[in-house]
ZAVEX-730446 format. One record per atom (N, C-alpha, C, O): residue number from 1; x, y, z; residue in three letters. Coordinates in steps of 0.02 Angstrom, whole numbers. Layout:
N
zaza | c1 | c2 | c3 | finu
NUM | X | Y | Z | ala $
...
% end
This chain:
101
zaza | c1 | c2 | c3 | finu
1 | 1958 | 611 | -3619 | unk $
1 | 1947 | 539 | -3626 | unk $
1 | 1937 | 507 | -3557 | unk $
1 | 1900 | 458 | -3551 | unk $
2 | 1970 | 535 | -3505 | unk $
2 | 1963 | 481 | -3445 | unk $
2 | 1908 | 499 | -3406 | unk $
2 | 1886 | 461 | -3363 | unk $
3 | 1874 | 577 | -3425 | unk $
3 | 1803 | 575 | -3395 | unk $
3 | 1776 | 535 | -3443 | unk $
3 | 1766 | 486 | -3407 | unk $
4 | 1763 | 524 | -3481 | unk $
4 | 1696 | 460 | -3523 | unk $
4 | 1710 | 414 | -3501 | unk $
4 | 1665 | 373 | -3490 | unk $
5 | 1785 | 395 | -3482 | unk $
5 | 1800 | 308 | -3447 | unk $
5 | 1761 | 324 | -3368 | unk $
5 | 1734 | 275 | -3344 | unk $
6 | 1759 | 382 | -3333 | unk $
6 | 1743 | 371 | -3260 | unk $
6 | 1674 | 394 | -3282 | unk $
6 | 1653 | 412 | -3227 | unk $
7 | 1612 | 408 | -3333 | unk $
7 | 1563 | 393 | -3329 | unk $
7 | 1529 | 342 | -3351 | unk $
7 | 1475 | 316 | -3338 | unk $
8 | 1582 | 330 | -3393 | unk $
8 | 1534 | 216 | -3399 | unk $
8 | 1555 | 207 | -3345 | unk $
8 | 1503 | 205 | -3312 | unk $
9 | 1597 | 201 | -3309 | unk $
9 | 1616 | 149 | -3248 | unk $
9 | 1557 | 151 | -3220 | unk $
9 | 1518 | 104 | -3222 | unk $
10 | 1542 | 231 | -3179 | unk $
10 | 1507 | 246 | -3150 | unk $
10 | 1438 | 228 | -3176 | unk $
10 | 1407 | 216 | -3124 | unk $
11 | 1394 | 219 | -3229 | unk $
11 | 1345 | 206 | -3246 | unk $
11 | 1343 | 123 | -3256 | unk $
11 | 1286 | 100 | -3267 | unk $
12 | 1394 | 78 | -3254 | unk $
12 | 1414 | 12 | -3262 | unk $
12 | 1397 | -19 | -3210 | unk $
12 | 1366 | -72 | -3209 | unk $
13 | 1425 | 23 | -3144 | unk $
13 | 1440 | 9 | -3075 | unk $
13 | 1353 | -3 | -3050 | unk $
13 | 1322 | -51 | -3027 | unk $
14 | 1334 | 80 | -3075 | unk $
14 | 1250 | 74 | -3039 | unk $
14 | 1211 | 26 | -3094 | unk $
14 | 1165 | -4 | -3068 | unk $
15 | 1217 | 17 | -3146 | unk $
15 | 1177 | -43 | -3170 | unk $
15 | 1190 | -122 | -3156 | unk $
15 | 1153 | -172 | -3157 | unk $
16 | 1239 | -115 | -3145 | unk $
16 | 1259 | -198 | -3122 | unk $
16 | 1231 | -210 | -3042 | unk $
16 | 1219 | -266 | -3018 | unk $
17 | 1224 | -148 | -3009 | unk $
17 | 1202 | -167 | -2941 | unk $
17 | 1131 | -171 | -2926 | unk $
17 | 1112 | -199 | -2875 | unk $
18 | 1096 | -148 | -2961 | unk $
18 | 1021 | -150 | -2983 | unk $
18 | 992 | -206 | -2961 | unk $
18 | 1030 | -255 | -2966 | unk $
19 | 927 | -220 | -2933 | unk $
19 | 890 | -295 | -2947 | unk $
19 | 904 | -313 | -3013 | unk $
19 | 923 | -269 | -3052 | unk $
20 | 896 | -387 | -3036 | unk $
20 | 890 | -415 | -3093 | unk $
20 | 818 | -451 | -3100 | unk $
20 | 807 | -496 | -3061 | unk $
21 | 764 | -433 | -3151 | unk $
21 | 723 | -447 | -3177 | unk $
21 | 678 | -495 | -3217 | unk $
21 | 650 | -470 | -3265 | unk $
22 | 669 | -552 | -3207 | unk $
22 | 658 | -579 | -3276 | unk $
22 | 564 | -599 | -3280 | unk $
22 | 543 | -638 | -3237 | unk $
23 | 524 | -575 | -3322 | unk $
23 | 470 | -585 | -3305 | unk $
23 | 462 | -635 | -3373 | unk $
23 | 495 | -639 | -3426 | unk $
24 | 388 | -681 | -3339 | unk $
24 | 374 | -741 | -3368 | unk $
24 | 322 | -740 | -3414 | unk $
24 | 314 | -784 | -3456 | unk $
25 | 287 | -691 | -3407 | unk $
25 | 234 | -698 | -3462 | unk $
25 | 172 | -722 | -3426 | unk $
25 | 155 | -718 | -3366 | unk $
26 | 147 | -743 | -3473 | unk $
26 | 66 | -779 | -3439 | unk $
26 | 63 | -853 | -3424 | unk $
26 | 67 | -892 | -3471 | unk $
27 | 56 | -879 | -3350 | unk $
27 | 95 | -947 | -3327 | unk $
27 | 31 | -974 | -3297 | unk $
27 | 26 | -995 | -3240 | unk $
28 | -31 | -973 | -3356 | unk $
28 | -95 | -1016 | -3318 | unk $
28 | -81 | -1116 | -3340 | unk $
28 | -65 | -1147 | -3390 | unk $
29 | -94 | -1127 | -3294 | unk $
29 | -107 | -1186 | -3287 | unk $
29 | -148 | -1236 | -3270 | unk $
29 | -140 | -1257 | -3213 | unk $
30 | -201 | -1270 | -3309 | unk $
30 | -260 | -1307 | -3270 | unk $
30 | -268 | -1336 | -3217 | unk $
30 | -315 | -1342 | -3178 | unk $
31 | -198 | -1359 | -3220 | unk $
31 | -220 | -1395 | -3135 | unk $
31 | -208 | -1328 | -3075 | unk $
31 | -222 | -1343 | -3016 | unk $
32 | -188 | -1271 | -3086 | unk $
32 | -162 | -1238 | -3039 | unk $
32 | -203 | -1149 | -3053 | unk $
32 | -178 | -1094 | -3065 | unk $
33 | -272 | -1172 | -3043 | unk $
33 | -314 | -1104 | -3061 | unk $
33 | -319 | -1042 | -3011 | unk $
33 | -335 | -1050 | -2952 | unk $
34 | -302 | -965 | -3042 | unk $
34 | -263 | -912 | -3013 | unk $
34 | -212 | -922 | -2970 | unk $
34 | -206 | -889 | -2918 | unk $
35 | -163 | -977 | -2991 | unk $
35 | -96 | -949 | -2978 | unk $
35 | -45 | -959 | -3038 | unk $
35 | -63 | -984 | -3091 | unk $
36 | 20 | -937 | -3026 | unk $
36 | 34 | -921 | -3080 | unk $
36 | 107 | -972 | -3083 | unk $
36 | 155 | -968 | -3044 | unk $
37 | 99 | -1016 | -3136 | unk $
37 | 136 | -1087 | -3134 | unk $
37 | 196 | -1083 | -3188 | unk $
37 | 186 | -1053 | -3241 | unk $
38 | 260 | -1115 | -3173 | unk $
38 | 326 | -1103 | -3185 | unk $
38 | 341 | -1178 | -3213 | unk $
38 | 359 | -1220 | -3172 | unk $
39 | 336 | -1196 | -3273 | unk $
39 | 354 | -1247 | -3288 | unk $
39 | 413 | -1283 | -3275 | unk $
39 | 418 | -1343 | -3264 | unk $
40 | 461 | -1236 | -3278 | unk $
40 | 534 | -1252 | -3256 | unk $
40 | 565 | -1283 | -3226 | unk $
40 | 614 | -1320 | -3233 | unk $
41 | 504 | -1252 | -3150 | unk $
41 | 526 | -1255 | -3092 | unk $
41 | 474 | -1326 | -3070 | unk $
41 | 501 | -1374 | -3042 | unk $
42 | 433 | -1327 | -3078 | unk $
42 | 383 | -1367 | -3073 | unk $
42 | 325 | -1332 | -3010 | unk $
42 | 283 | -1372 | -2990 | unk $
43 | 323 | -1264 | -2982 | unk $
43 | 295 | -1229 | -2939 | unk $
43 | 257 | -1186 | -2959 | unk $
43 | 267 | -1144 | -3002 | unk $
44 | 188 | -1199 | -2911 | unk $
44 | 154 | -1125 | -2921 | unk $
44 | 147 | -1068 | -2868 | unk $
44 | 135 | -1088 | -2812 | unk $
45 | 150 | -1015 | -2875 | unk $
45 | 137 | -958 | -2856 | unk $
45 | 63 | -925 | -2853 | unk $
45 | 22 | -921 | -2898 | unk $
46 | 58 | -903 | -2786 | unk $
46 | -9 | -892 | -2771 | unk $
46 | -19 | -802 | -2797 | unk $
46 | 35 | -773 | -2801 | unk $
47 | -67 | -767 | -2810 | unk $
47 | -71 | -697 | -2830 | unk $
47 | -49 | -634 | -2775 | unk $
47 | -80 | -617 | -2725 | unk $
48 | 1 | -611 | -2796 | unk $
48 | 31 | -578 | -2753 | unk $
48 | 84 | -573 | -2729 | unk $
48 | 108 | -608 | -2775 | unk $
49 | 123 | -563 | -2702 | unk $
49 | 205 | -569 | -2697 | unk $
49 | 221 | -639 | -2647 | unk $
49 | 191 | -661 | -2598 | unk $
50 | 277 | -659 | -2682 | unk $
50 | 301 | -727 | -2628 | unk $
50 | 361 | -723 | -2620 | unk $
50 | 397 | -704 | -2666 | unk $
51 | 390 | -743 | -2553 | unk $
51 | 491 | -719 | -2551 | unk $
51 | 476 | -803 | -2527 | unk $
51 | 440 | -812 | -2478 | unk $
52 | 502 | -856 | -2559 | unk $
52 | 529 | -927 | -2552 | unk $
52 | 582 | -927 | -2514 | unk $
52 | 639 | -911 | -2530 | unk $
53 | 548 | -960 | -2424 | unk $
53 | 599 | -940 | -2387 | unk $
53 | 666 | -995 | -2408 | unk $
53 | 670 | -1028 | -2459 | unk $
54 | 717 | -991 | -2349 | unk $
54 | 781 | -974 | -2385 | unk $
54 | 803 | -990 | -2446 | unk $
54 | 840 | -1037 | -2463 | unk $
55 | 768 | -932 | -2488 | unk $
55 | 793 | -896 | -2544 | unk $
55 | 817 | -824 | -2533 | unk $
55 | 816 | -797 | -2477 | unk $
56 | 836 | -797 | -2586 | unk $
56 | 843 | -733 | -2593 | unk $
56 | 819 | -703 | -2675 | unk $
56 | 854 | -687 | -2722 | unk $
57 | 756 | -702 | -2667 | unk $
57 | 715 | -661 | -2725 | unk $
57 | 658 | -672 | -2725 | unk $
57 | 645 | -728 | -2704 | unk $
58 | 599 | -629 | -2748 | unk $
58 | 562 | -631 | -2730 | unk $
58 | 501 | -637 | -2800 | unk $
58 | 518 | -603 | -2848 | unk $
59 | 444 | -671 | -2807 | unk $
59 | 412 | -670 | -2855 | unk $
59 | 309 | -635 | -2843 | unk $
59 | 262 | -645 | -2803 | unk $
60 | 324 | -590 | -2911 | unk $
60 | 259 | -577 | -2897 | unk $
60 | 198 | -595 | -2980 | unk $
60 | 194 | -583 | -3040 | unk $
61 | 157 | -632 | -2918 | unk $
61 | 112 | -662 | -2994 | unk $
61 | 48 | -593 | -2975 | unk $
61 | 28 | -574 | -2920 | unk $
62 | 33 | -573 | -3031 | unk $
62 | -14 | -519 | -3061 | unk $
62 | -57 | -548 | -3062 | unk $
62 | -48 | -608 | -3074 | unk $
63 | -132 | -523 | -3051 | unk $
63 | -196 | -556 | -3060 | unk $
63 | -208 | -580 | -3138 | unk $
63 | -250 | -621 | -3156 | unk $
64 | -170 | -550 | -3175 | unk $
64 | -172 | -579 | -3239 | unk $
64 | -142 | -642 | -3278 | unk $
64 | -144 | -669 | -3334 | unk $
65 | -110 | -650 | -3208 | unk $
65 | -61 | -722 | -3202 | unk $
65 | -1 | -711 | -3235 | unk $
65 | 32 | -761 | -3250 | unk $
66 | 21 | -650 | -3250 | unk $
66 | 105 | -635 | -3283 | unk $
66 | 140 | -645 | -3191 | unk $
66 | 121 | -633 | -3134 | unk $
67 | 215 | -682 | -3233 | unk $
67 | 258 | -671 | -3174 | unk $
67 | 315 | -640 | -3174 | unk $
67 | 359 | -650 | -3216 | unk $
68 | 318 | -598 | -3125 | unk $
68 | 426 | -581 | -3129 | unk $
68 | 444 | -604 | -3066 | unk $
68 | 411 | -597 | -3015 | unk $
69 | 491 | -628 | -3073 | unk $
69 | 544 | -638 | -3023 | unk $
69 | 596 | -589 | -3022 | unk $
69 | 628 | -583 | -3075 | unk $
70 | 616 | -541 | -2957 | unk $
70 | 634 | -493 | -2925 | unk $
70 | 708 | -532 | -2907 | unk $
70 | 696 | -577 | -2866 | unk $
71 | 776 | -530 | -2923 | unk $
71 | 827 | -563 | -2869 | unk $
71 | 885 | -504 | -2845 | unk $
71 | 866 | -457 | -2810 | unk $
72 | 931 | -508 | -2858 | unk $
72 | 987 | -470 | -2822 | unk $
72 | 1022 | -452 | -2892 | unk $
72 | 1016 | -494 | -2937 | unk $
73 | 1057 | -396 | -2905 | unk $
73 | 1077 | -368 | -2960 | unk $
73 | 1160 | -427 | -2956 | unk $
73 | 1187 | -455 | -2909 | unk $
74 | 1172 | -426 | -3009 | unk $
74 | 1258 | -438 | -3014 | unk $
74 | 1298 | -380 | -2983 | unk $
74 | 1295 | -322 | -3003 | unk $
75 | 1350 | -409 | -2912 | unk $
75 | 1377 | -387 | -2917 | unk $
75 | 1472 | -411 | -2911 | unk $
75 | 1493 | -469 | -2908 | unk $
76 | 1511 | -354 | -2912 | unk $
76 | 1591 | -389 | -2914 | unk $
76 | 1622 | -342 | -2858 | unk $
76 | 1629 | -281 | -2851 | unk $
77 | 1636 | -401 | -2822 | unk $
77 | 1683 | -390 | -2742 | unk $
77 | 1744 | -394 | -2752 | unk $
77 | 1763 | -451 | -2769 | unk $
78 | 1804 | -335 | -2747 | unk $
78 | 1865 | -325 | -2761 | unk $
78 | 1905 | -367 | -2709 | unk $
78 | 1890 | -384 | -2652 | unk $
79 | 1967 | -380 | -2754 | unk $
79 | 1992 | -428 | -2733 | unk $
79 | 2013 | -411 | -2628 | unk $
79 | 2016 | -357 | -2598 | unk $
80 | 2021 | -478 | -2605 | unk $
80 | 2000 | -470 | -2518 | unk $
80 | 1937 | -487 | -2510 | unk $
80 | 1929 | -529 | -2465 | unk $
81 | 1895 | -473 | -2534 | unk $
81 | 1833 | -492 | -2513 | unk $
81 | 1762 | -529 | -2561 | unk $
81 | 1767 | -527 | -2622 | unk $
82 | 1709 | -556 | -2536 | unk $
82 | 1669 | -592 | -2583 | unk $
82 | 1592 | -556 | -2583 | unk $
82 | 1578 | -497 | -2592 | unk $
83 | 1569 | -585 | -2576 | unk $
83 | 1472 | -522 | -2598 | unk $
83 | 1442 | -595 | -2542 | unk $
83 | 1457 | -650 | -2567 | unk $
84 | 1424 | -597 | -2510 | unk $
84 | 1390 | -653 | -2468 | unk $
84 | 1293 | -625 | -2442 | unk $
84 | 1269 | -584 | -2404 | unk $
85 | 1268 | -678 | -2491 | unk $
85 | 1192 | -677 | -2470 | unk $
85 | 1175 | -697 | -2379 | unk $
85 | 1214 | -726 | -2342 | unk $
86 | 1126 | -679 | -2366 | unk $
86 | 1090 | -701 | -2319 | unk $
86 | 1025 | -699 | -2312 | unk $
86 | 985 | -653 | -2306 | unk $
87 | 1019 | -777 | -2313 | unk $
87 | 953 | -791 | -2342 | unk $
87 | 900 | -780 | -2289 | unk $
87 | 841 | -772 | -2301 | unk $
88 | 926 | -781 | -2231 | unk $
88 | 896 | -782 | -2156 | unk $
88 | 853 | -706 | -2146 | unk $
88 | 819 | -696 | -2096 | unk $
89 | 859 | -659 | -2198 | unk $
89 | 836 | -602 | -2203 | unk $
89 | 785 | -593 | -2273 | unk $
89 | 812 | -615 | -2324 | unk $
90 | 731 | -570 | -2281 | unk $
90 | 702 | -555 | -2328 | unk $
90 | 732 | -498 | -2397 | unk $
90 | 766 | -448 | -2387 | unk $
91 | 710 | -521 | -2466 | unk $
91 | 708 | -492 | -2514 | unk $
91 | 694 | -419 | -2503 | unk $
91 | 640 | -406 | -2475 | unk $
92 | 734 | -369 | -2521 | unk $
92 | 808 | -374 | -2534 | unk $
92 | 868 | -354 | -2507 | unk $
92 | 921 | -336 | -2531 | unk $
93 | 842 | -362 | -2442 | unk $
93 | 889 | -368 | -2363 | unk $
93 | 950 | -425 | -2349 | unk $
93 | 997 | -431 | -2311 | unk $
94 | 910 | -475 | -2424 | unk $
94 | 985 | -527 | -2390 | unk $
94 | 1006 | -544 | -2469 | unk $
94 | 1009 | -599 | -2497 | unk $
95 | 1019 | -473 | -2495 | unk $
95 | 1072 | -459 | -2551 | unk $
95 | 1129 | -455 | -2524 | unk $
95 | 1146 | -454 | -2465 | unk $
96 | 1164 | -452 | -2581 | unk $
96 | 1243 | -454 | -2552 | unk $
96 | 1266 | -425 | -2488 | unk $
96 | 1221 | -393 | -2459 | unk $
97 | 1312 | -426 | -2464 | unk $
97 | 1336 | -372 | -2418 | unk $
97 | 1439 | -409 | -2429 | unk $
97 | 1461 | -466 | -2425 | unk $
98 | 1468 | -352 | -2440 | unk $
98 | 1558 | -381 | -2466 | unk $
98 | 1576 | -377 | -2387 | unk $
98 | 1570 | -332 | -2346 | unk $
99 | 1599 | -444 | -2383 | unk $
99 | 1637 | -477 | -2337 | unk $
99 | 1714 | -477 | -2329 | unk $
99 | 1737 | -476 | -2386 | unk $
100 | 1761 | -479 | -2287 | unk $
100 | 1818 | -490 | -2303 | unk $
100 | 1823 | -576 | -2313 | unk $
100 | 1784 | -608 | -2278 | unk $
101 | 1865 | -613 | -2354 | unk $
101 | 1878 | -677 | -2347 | unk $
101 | 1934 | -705 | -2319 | unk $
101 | 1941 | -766 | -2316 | unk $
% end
């Protein structure tokens, strides 16, 4: 039993640390022709990858005008310390890194 508990962990651990994904679909917009527009947000994206400086994630619009946005996986910093971005570094260089607090 406690190897199946230390292989979810272990398969828990590497999926939670993963990028997180979310793609948008097809984001044409008339006023905003070949790039690929985010209603949400109220922004468009030009074809090709964009890292929104200080942010941390990165978005790529497809010539077909689908978008995903690329960010930093979830992760959990044991107690002592926290997961601290730095945005001052590019996607996905200024993912977490555990800090002491």
């Amino acid at each position: 039993m406690s190897k199946c508990l230390f292989l979810f962990v272990l398969f828990a651990v590497a999926y939670l640390s993963s990028a997180a994904v979310y793609r948008y679909g097809n984001t044409k917009h008339k006023d905003y022709p070949n790039q690929c527009y985010v209603e949400s947000e109220g922004k468009a994206y030009p074809i090709g990858t964009t890292v929104p400086k200080g942010e941390c994630f990165q978005m790529l619009c497809g010539s077909d005008l689908s978008l995903v946005k690329q960010t930093c996986g979830a992760v959990i910093a044991t107690e002592g310390f926290r997961n601290e971005i730095d945005t001052t570094k590019p996607y996905p260089e200024c993912c977490g890194n555990f800090v002491p607090n």
